[in-house]
C-alpha positions as CSV (number, residue, x, y, z in Angstrom):
1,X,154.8,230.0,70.6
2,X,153.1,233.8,69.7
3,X,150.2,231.4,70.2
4,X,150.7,230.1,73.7
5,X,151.3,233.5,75.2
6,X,148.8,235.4,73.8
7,X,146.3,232.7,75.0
8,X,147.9,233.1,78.5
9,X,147.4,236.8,78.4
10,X,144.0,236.3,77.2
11,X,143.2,233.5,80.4
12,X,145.6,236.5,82.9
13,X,143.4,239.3,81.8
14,X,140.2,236.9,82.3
15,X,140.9,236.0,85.9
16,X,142.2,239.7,86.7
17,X,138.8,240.4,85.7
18,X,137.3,238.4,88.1
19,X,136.8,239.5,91.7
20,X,137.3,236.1,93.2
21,X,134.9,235.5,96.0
22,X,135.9,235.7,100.0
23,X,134.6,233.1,102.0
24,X,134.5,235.0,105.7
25,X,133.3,231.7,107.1
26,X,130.6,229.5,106.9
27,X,128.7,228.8,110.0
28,X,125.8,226.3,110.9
29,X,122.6,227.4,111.6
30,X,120.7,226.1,114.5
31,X,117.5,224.1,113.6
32,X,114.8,223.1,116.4
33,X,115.2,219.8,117.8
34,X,112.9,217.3,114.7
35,X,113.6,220.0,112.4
36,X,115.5,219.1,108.9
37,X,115.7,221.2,106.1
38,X,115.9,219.9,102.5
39,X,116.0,222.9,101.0
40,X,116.0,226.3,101.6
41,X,116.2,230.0,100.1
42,X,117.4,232.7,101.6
43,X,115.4,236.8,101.7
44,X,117.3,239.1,99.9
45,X,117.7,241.2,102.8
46,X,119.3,238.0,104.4
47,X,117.1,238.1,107.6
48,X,115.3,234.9,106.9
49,X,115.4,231.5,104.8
50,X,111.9,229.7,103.5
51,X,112.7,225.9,103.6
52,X,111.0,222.5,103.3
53,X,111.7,219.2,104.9
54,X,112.2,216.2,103.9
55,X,109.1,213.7,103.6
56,X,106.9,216.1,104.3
57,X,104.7,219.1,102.7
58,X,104.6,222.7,103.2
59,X,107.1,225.5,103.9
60,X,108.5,227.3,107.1
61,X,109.9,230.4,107.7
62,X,113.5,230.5,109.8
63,X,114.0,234.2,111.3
64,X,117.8,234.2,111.4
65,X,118.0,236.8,114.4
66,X,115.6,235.0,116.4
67,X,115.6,231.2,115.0
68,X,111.5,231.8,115.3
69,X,110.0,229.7,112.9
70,X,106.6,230.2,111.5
71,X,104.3,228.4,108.6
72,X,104.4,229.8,105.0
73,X,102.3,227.3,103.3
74,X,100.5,223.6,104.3
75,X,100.9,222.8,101.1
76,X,103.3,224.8,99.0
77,X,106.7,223.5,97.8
78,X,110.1,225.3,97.5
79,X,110.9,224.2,93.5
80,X,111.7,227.5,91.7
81,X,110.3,229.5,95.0
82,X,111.3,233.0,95.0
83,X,111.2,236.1,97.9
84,X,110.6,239.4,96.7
85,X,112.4,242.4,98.3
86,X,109.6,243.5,100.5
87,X,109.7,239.9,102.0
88,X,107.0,238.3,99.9
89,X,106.9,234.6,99.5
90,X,106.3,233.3,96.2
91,X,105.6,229.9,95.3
92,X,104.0,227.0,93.8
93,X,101.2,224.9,95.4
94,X,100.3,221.6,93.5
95,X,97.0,219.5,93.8
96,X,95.6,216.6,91.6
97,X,92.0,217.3,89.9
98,X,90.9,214.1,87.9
99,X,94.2,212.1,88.3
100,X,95.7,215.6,86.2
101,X,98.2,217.8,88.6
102,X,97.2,221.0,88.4
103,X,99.6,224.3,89.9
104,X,98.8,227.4,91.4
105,X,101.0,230.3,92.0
106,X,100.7,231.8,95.5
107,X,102.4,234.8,97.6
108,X,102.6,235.0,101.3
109,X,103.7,238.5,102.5
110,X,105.5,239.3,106.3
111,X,102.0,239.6,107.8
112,X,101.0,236.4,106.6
113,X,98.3,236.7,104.2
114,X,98.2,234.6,100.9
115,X,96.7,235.8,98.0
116,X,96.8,234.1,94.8
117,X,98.8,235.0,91.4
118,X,97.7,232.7,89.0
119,X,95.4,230.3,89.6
120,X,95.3,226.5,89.3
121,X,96.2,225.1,85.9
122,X,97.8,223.0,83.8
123,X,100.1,225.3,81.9
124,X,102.5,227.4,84.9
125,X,105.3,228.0,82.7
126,X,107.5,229.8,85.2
127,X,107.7,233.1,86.2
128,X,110.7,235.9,87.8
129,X,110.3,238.6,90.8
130,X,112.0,242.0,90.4
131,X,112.1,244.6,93.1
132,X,108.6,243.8,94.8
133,X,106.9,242.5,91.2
134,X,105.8,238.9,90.2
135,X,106.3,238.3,86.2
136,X,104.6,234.6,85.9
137,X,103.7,232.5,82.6
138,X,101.2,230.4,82.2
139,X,99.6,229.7,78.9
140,X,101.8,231.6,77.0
141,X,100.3,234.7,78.9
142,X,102.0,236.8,81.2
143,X,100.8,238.4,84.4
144,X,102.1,240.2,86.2
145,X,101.4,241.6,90.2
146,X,102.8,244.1,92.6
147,X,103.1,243.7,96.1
148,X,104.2,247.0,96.8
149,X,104.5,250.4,95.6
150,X,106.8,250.9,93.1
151,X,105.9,248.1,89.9
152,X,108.9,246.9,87.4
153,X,109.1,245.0,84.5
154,X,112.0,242.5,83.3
155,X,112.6,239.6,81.1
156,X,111.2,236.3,82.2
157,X,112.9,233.2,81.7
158,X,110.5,230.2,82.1
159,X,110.0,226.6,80.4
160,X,107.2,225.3,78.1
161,X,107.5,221.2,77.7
162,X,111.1,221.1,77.9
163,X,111.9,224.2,75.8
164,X,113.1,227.6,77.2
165,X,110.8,230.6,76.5
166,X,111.9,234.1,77.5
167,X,109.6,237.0,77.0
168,X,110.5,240.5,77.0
169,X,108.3,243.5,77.3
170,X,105.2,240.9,76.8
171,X,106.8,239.5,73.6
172,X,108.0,235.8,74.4
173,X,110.1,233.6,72.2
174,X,111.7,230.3,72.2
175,X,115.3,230.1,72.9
176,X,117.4,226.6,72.1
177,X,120.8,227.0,71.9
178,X,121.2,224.1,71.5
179,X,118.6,222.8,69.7
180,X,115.1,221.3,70.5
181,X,115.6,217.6,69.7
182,X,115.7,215.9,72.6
183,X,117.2,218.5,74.7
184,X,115.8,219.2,78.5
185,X,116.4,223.1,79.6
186,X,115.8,223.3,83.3
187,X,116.4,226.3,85.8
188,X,116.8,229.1,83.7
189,X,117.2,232.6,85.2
190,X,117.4,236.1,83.8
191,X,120.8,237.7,84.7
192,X,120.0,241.2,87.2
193,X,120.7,243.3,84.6
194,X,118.4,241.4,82.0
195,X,121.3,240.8,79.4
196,X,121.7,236.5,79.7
197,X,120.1,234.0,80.4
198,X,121.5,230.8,82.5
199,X,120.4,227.5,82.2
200,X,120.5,223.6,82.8
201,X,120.9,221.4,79.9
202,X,119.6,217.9,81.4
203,X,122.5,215.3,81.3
204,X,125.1,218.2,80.2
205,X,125.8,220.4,82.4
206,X,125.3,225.0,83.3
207,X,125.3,227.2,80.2
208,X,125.1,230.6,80.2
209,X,123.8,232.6,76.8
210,X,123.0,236.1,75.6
211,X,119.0,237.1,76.3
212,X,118.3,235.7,72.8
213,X,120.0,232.6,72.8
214,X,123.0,233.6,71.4
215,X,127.1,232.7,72.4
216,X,126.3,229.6,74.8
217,X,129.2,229.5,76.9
218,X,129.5,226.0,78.8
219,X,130.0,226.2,82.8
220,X,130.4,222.8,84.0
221,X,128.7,219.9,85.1
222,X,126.6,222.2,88.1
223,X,123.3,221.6,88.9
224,X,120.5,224.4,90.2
225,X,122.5,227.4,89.1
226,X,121.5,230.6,90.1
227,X,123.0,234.5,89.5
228,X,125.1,235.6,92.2
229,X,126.1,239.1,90.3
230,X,126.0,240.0,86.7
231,X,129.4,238.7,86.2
232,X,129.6,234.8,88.3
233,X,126.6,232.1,88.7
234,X,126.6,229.6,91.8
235,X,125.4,226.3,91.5
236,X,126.2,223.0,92.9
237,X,128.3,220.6,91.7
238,X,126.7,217.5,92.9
239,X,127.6,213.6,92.3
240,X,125.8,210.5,92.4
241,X,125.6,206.5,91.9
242,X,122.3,206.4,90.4
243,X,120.8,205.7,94.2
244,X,122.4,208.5,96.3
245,X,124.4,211.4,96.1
246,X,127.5,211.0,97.7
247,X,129.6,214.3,96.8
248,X,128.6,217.6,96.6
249,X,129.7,221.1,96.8
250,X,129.3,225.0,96.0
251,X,131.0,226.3,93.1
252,X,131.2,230.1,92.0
253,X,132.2,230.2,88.2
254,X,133.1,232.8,86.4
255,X,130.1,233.4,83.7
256,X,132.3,233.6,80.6
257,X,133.1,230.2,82.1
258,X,137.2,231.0,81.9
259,X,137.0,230.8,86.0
260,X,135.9,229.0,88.9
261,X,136.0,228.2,92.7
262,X,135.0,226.0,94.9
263,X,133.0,227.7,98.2
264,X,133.1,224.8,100.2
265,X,135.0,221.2,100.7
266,X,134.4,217.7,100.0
267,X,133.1,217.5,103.6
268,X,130.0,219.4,104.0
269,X,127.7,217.4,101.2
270,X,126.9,221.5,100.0
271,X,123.4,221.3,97.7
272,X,120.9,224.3,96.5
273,X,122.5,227.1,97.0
274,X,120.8,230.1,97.1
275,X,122.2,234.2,97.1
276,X,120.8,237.6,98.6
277,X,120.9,240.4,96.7
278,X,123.7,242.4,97.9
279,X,126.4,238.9,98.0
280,X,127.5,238.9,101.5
281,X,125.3,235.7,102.3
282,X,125.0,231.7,100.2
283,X,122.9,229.9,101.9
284,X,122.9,226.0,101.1
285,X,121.2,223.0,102.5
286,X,122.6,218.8,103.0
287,X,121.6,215.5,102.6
288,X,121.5,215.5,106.1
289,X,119.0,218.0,106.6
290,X,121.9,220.3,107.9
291,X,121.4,224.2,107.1
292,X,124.6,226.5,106.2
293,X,125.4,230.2,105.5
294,X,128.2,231.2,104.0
295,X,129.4,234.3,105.1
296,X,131.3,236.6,102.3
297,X,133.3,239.7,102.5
C-alpha cells in the first residue's frame, strides 16, 4: 500500500511539473489553387514555412503574412531541413554520379543566394544549426559555417550507417543505447540546452537519452520527433496498413516520458510537425496535402 501511494505522489509531482501545453486553436493555412504541401517546416521567428510537394522536386517558401510564395531550391529536399534564426535555409540536394547518390549541403538566405556548405559526397552524416551557425558531418569531419555575425558552437547529433554519432566540441563518439546489432537510429536531435539527445529507434518507437547515451527513457510509438523546449518533444504518432497511413496525430510528451497529450484529433491526419523557437506556433502538414498551424498560448 506505502508502495502505491508513494508511486502516485511520485506520477502527481511529475505531471505538476509539466506545464501542459495550450492549444489556442489550430487554423488552416491557405495554399494557392494546385498547391499541396507534403511537408513543411516552420522559421523560428514563425513568419514563414519551407515545404515540398508531393511528386515533385524542389522547395518553396510560404510568407505567412502575405501567402507570397517564392522558390528555395529546383532541386533540394526537405528531409532533416533546417532554418537558422536569421532566416537561412538549410538543406540537402541529392544527385546520382555513376549510378552512386551523392549529397550536398546547401543554404539559401532571405535574399535568395545559395551558397554551398559541404559539397557533394557520399558520406553527409547529418548536421545541427544554432543561432545563425551550420555544424554539419560528413566523413567523420565537422564543419562548420556562419551566416551571420555572431558564430556558436553545440553538440551535433547525426547518423553514420545506422548508428548515432554525436560530437561535442569537435570530439564525436558513437552512442547506442541500445545496442548496434541490428538497431536503426533515425532523427536524432540535440536538446536546446545541449544536455540529451532524442531519437528514433526504427520499429520501436521515441527515446530520449542523456548526451552520452546514458538513461534511455522510452516515449512512445511517435515518429519524426523533434524538441519543442528542454523539458517535452513533439512528434507524430502516425498509423498504417503497410499500404497507407490511415491515422495520425500530434503528440506533446513529456521527455522523462511520465506525460503526454495529444495536440490534435483523430480527424485532421496531423504528420511532421515542426516548432519555432519561442513555442507559440506547431506547424504540421496531411496526407492530403493540407497545411496547419497550431496556435499556443
Amino acid at each position: 500500500m506505502k508502495k502505491v501511494i508513494l508511486s502516485a505522489m511520485l506520477l502527481g509531482a511529475s505531471l505538476f511539473g509539466y506545464a501542459q501545453l495550450n492549444v489556442a486553436s489550430i487554423e488552416k493555412v491557405a495554399l494557392p489553387e494546385g498547391v499541396a504541401a507534403s511537408q513543411a517546416t516552420i522559421s523560428p521567428d514563425g513568419t514563414f514555412v519551407v515545404f515540398s510537394q508531393a511528386g515533385k522536386e524542389g522547395l518553396q517558401k510560404l510568407d505567412l503574412a502575405t501567402s507570397a510564395i517564392n522558390t528555395v531550391s529546383n532541386t533540394g529536399n526537405m528531409f532533416d531541413l533546417k532554418i537558422a534564426d536569421n532566416g537561412t535555409v538549410i538543406f540537402r540536394d541529392s544527385k546520382t554520379v555513376n549510378k552512386l547518390r551523392q549529397t550536398a549541403l546547401k543554404a539559401v538566405n532571405v535574399a535568395g543566394i545559395e551558397s554551398t556548405v559541404v559539397p557533394f559526397t557520399r558520406d553527409l552524416q547529418g548536421f545541427a544549426v544554432e543561432g545563425e551557425t551550420v555544424m554539419a558531418m560528413n566523413k567523420g569531419q565537422l564543419t562548420t559555417k556562419t551566416f551571420g555575425a555572431n558564430k556558436t558552437v553545440a553538440p551535433v547529433a547525426s547518423i553514420d550507417h545506422g548508428r548515432m554519432v554525436i560530437t561535442v566540441n569537435g570530439e564525436s563518439k558513437v552512442v547506442a543505447p541500445q545496442g548496434t546489432e541490428s538497431q536503426s537510429y533515425l532523427w536524432p536531435s540535440v536538446s536546446p540546452d545541449g544536455t540529451r539527445v532524442v531519437y528514433y529507434l526504427g520499429r520501436k518507437g521515441a527515446y530520449v537519452c542523456n548526451i552520452d547515451g546514458s538513461n534511455p527513457v522510452f516515449l512512445g510509438g511517435i515518429r519524426a520527433p523533434r524538441w519543442y523546449d528542454n523539458n517535452t518533444v513533439v512528434g507524430m504518432n502516425d498509423q498504417d496498413n503497410g499500404e497507407y497511413v490511415y491515422a495520425s496525430k500530434i503528440v506533446a510528451i513529456q521527455a522523462n516520458g511520465a506525460f503526454s497529450q495529444m495536440l490534435t484529433d483523430d480527424a485532421s491526419m496531423a504528420m511532421y510537425p515542426s516548432v519555432t523557437t519561442d513555442g507559440a506556433k506547431i506547424a504540421f502538414t496531411t496526407p492530403a496535402g493540407e497545411l496547419y498551424i497550431i496556435n499556443i498560448k
